[in-house]
Backbone as JSON Lines, residues from 0, in Angstrom:
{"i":0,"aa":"X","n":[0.81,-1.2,0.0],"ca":[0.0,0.0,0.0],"c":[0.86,1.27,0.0]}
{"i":1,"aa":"X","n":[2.17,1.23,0.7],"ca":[2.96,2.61,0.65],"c":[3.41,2.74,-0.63]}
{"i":2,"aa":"X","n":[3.79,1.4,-1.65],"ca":[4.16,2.11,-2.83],"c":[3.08,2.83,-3.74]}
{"i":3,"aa":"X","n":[1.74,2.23,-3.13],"ca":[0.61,2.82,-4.38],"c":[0.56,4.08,-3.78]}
{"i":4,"aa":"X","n":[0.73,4.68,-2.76],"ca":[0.61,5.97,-2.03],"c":[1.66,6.76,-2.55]}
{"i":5,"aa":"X","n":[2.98,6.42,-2.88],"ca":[3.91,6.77,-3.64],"c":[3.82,7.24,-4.59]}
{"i":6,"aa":"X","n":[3.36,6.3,-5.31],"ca":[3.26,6.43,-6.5],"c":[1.78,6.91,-7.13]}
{"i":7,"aa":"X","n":[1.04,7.24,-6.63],"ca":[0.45,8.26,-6.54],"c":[0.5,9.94,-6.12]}
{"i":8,"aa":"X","n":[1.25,10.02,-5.38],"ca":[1.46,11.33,-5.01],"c":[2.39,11.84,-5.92]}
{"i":9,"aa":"X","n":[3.52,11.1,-6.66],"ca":[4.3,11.22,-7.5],"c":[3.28,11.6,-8.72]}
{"i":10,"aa":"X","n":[3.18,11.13,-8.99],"ca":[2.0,11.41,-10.03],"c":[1.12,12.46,-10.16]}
{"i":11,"aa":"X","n":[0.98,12.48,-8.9],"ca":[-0.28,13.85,-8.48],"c":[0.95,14.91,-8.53]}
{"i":12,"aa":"X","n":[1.9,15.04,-8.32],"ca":[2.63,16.51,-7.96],"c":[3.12,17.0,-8.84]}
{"i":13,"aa":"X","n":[3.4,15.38,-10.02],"ca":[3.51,16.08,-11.42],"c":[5.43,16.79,-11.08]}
{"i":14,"aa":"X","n":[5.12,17.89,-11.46],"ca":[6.24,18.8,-11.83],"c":[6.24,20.22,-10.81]}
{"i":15,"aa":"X","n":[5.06,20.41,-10.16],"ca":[5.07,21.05,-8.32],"c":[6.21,20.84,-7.99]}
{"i":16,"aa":"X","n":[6.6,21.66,-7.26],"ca":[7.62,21.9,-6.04],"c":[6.94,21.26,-4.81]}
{"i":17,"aa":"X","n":[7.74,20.56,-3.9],"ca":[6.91,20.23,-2.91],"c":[6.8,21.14,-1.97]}
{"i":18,"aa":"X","n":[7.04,21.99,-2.04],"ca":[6.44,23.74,-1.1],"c":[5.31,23.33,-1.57]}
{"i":19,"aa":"X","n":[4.84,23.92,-2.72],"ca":[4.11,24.15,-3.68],"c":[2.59,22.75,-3.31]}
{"i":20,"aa":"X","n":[3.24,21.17,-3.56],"ca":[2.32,20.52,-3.19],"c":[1.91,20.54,-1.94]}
{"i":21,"aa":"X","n":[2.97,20.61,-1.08],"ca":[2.39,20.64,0.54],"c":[1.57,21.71,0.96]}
{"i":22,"aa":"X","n":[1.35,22.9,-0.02],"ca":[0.61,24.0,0.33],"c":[-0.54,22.99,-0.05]}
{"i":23,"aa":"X","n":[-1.06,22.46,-1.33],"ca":[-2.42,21.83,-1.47],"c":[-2.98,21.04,-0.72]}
{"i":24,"aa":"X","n":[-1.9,20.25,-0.36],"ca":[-2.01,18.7,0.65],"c":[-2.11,19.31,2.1]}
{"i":25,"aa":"X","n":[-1.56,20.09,2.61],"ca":[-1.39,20.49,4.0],"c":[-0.27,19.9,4.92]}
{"i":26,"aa":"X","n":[0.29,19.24,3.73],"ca":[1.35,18.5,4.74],"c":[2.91,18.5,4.27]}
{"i":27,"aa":"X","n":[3.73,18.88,5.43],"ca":[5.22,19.55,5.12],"c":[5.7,19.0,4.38]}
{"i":28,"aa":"X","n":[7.35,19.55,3.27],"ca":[7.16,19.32,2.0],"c":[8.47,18.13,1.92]}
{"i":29,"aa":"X","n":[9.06,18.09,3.81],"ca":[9.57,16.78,3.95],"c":[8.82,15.2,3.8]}
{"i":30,"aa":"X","n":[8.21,15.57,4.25],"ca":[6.99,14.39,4.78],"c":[6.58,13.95,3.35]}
{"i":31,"aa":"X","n":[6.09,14.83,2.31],"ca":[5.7,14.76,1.21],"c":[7.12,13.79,0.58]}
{"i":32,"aa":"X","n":[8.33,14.12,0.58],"ca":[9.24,13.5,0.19],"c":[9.27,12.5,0.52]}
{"i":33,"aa":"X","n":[9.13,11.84,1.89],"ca":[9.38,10.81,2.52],"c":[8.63,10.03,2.14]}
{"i":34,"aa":"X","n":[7.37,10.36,1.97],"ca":[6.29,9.32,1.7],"c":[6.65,9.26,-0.03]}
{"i":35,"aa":"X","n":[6.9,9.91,-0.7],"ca":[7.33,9.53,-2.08],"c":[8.3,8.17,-2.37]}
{"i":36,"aa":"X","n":[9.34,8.29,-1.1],"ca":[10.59,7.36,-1.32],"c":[9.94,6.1,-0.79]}
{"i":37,"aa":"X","n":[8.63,6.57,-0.21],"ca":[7.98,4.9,0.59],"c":[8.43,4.79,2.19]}
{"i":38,"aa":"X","n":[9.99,5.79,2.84],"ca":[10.22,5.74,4.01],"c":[9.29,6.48,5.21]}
{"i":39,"aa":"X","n":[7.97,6.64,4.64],"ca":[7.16,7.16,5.95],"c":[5.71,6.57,5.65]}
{"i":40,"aa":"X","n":[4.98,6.0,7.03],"ca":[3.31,6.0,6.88],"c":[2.72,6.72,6.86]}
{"i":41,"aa":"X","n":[1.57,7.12,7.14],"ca":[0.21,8.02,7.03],"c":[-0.62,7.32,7.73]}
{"i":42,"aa":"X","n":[-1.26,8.22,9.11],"ca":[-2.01,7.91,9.41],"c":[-3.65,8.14,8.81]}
{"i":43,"aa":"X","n":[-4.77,7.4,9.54],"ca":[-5.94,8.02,8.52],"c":[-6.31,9.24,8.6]}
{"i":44,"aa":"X","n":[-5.9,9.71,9.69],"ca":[-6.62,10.82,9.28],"c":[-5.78,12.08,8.51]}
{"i":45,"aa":"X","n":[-4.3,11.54,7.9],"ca":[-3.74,12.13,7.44],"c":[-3.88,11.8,5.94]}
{"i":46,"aa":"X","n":[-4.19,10.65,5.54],"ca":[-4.79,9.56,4.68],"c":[-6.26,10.83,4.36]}
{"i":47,"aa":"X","n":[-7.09,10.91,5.17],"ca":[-8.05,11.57,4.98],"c":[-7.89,13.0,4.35]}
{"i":48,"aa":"X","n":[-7.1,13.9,5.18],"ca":[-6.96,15.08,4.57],"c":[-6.31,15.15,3.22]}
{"i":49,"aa":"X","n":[-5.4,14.49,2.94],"ca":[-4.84,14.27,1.9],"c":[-5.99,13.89,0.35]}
{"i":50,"aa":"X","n":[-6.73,13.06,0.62],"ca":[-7.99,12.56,-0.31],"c":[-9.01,14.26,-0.3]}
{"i":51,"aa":"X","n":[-9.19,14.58,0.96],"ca":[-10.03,16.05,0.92],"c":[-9.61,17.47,0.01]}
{"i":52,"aa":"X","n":[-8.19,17.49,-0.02],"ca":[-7.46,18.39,-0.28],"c":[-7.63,18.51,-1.35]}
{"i":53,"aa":"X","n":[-6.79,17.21,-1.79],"ca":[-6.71,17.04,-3.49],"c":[-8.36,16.32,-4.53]}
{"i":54,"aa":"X","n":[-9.47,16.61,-3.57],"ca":[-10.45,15.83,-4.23],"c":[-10.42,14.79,-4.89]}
{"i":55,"aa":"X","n":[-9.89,13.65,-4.23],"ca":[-9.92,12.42,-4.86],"c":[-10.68,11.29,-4.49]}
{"i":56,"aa":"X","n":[-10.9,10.22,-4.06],"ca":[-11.44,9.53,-3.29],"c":[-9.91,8.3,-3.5]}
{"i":57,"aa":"X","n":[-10.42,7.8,-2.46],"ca":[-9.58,6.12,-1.87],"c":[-9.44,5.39,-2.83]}
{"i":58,"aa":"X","n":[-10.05,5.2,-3.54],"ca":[-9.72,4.25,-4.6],"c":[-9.08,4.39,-6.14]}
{"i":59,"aa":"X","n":[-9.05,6.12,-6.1],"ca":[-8.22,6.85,-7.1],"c":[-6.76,6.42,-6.43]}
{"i":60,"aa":"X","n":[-6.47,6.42,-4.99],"ca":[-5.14,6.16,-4.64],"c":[-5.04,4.54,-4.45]}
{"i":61,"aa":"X","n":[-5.6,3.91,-4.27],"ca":[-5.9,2.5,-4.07],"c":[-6.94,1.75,-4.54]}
{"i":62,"aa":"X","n":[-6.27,1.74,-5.93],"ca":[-7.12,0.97,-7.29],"c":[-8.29,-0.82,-6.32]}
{"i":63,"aa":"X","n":[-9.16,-0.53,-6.57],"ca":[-9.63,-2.35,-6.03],"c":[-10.03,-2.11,-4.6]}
{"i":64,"aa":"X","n":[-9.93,-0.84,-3.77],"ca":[-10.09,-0.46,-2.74],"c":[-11.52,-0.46,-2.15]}
């Protein structure tokens, strides 16, 4: 599940700066990195804001979800 979170956010940020994405997401633009490389979790309700922010739902990030 952390790589589809990965690799999704990768995707989502596109060509953003992660200043830039963490302003959308709400979440610092380390953290944003970390979770890119797969070396950090997410809790839900960070899981949550993240889906709110960027208007997506759960299963846009976790295909079969």
């Amino acid at each position: 599940m952390e790589q589809q979170l990965a690799d999704f956010l990768r995707k989502k940020r596109g060509e953003e700066t992660y200043a830039a994405f963490g302003r959308r997401t709400g979440l610092p633009p380390s953290t944003l990195f970390r979770l890119e490389q797969g070396q950090q979790s997410l809790t839900l309700g960070r899981l949550e804001q993240i889906t709110k922010r960027l208007k997506v739902k759960l299963a846009d990030i976790f295909p079969g979800f």
